[in-house]
C-alpha positions as CSV (number, residue, x, y, z in Angstrom):
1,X,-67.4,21.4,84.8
2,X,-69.1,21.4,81.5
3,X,-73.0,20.6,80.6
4,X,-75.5,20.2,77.9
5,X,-78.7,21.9,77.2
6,X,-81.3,21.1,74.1
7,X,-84.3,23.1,72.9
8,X,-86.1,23.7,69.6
9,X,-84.5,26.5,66.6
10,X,-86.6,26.5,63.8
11,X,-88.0,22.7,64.4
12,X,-84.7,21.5,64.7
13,X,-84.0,19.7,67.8
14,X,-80.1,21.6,68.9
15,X,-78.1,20.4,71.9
16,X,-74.9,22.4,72.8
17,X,-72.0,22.0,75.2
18,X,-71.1,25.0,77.4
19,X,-68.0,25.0,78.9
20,X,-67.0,26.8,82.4
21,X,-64.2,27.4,84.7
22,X,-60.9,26.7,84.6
23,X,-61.1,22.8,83.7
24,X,-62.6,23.1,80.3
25,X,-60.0,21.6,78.6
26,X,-60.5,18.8,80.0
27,X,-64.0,19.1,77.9
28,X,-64.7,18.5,74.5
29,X,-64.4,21.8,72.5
30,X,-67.8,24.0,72.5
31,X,-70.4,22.3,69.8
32,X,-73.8,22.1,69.0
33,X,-76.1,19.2,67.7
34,X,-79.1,19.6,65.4
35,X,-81.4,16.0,65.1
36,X,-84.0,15.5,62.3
37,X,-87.3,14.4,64.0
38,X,-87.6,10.4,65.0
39,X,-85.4,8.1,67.3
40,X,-82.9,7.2,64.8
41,X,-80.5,6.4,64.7
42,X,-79.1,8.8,61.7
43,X,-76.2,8.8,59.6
44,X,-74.1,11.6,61.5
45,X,-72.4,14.9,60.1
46,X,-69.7,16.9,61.4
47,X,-69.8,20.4,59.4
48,X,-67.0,22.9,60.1
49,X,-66.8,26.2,59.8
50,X,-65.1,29.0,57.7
51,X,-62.5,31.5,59.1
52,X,-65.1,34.1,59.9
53,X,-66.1,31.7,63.4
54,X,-68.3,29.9,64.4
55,X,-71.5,31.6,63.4
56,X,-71.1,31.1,59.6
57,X,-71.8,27.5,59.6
58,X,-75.1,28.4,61.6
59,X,-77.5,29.0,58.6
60,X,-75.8,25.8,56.6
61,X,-77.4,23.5,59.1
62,X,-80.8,22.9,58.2
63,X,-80.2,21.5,54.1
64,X,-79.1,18.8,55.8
65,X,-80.7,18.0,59.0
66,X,-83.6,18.0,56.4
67,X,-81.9,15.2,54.2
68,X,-82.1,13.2,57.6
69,X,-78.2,14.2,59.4
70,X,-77.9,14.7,63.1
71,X,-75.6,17.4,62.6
72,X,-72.5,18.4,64.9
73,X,-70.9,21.7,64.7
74,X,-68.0,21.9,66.7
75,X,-66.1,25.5,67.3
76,X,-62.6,24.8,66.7
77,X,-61.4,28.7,67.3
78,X,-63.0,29.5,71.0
79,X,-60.9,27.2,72.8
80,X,-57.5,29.1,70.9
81,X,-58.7,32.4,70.5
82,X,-58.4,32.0,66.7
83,X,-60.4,34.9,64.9
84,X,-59.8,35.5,60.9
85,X,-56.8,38.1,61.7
86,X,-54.9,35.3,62.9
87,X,-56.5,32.2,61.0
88,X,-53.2,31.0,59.6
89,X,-52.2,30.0,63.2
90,X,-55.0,27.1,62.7
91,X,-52.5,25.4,60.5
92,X,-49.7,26.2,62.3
93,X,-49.4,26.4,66.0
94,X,-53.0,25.0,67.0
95,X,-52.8,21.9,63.9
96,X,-52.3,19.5,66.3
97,X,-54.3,20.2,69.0
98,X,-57.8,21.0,66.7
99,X,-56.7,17.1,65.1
100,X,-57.5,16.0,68.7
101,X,-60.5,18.0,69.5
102,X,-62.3,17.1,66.5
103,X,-61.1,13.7,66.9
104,X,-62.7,13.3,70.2
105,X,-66.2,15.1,68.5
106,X,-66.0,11.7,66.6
107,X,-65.9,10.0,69.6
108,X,-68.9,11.8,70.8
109,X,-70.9,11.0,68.1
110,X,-69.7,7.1,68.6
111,X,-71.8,7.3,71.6
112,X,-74.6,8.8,70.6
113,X,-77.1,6.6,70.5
114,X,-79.6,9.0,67.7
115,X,-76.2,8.5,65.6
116,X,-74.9,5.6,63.6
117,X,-71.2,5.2,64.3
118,X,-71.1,3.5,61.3
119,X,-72.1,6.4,58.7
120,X,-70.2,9.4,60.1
121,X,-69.5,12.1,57.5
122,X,-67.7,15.7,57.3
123,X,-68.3,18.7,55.4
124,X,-66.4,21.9,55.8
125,X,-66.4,25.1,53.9
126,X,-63.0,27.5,53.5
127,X,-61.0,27.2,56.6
128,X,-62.9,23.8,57.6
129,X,-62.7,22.6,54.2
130,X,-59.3,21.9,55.3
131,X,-60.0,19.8,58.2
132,X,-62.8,17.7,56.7
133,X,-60.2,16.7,54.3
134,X,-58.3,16.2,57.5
135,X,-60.8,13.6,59.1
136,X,-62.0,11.7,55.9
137,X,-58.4,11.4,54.9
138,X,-57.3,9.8,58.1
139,X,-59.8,7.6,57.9
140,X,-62.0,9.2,60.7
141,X,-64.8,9.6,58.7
142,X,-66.5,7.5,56.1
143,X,-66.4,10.6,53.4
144,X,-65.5,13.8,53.6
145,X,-66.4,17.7,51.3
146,X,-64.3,20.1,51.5
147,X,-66.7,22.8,49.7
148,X,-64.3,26.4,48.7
149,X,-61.9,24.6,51.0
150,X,-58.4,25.9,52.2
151,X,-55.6,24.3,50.0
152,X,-53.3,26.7,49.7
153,X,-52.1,29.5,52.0
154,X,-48.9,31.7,53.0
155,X,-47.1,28.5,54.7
156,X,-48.4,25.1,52.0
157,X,-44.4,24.7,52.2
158,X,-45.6,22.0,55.0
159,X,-47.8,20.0,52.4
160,X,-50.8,20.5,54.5
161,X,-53.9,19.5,53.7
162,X,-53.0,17.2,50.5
163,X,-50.1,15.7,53.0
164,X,-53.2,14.2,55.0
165,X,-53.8,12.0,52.2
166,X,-52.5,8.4,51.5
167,X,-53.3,5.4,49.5
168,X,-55.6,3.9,51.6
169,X,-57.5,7.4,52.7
170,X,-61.5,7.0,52.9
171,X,-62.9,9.2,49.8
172,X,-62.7,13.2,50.0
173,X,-64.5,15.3,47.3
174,X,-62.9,19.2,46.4
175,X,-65.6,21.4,44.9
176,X,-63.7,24.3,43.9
177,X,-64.6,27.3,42.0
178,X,-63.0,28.7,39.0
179,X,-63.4,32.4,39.7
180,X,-61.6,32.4,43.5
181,X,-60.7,35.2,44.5
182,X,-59.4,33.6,48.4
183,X,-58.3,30.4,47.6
184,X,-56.9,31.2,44.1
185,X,-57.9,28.6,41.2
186,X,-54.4,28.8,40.0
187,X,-53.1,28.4,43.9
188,X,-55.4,25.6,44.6
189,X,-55.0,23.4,41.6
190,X,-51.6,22.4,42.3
191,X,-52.4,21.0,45.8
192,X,-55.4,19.0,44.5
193,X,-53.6,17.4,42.0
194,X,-51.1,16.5,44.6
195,X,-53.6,15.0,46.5
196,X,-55.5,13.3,43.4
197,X,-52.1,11.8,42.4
198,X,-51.9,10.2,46.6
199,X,-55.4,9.2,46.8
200,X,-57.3,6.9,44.4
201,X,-60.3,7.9,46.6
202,X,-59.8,11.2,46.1
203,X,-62.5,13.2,43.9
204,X,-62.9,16.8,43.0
205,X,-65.0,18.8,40.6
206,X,-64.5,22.7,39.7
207,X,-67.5,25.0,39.1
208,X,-66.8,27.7,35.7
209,X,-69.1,30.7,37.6
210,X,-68.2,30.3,41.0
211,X,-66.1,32.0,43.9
212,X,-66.0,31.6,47.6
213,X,-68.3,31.7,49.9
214,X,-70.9,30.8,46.5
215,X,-74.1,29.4,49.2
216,X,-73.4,33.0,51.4
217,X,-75.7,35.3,50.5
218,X,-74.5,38.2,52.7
219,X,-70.8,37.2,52.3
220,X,-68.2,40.3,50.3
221,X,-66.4,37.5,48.9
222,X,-66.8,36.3,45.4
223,X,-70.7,36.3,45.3
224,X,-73.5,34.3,45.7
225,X,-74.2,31.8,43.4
226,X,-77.8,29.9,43.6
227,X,-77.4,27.6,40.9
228,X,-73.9,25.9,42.0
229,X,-75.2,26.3,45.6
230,X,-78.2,24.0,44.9
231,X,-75.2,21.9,42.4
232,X,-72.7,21.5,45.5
233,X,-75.2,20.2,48.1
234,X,-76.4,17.7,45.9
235,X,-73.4,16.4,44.7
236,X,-72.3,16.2,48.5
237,X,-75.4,14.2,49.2
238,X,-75.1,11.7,46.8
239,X,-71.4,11.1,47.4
240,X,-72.2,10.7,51.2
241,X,-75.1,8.5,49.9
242,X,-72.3,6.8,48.0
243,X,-70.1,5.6,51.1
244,X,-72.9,4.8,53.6
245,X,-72.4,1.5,55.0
């Protein structure tokens, strides 16, 4: 059996799924929702998280339930027992199955009636950088960002993410950083111009000063960085802004 619950976090309106017993796969995969205030409907936002779980996309919520997003945030390890010492299996052995699941969190926000199924939208930063790449380039979502995303990795040989892409994909934007130390520039560049080269739709833009994890304050990796922070979730507004219907 699986359920819902809502309450109030920091003025944000947050439903989550909890799933129990032995028929949860039967469920959609764990996720929260965070509404702006009003009816609605809003444009909806799936925003996926980086390899360190779930918890990291937490404090990237707010920005934009604030620019008006009902925002879903689906946990795409729990279900597989995916932590960071074994993140490479999310590409691997659990691709297919974390498609589905985040395919049917689509669905979900079809029905919603505080969303409009027309504007849906994905964001995801390192490891779900990947998969909003993923959903926007199989046409799932009107847009996706794929913000320090995951390009390039011990097993690309597959073409994975760039192989998502095709002719006809709906528009993706790479915001990359220069100064990588996870996903290396030099690694990286190669996969997006592969997908550039698929996808007319496809944009991407690299910062000079930044690393990974730039909008993490507490993060080891790379550093944070205020100014391309501020410069990513604007340009990630106005190119949802762009493809709203």
């Amino acid at each position: 059996m699986g359920g819902y619950m809502k309450r109030f976090i920091c003025g944000l309106l947050v439903s989550w799924v909890f799933l129990v017993g032995n028929s949860a796969n039967s469920e959609p995969i764990f996720h929260e929702v965070y509404y702006p205030a009003g009816d609605g409907p809003f444009p909806g936002l799936v925003m996926l998280h980086t390899s360190g779980g779930y918890k990291t996309i937490l404090p990237r919520v707010e920005t934009y339930v604030n620019n008006g997003y009902a925002v879903y945030t689906p946990d795409f390890f729990r279900r597989h027992k995916i932590t960071s010492k074994n993140r490479f299996e999310t590409w691997t052995t659990f691709r297919k199955p974390i498609e589905k699941e985040l395919v049917e969190i689509l669905s979900l926000m079809q029905k919603d009636p505080k969303v409009d199924p027309k504007n849906l939208f994905a964001v995801g930063y390192s490891n779900g950088g990947y998969w909003a790449t993923f959903l926007a380039a199989q046409g799932h979502v009107n847009a996706g960002v794929s913000t320090f995303g995951v390009w390039s990795w011990p097993k690309t040989f597959n073409g994975y993410p760039a192989k998502y892409l095709r002719k006809d994909s709906n528009p993706v934007l790479a915001l990359h950083g220069k100064k990588e130390t996870v996903q290396r520039f030099k690694n990286v560049v190669p996969q997006i111009n592969k997908a550039s080269s698929i996808s007319p739709t496809f944009k991407y833009h690299y910062f000079d000063n930044a690393g990974h994890s730039w909008d993490c304050r507490p993060c080891k990796k790379d550093g944070f960085n205020s100014e391309v922070t501020a410069q990513a979730v604007k340009m990630t507004l106005d190119f949802f802004k762009t493809h709203r219907k």
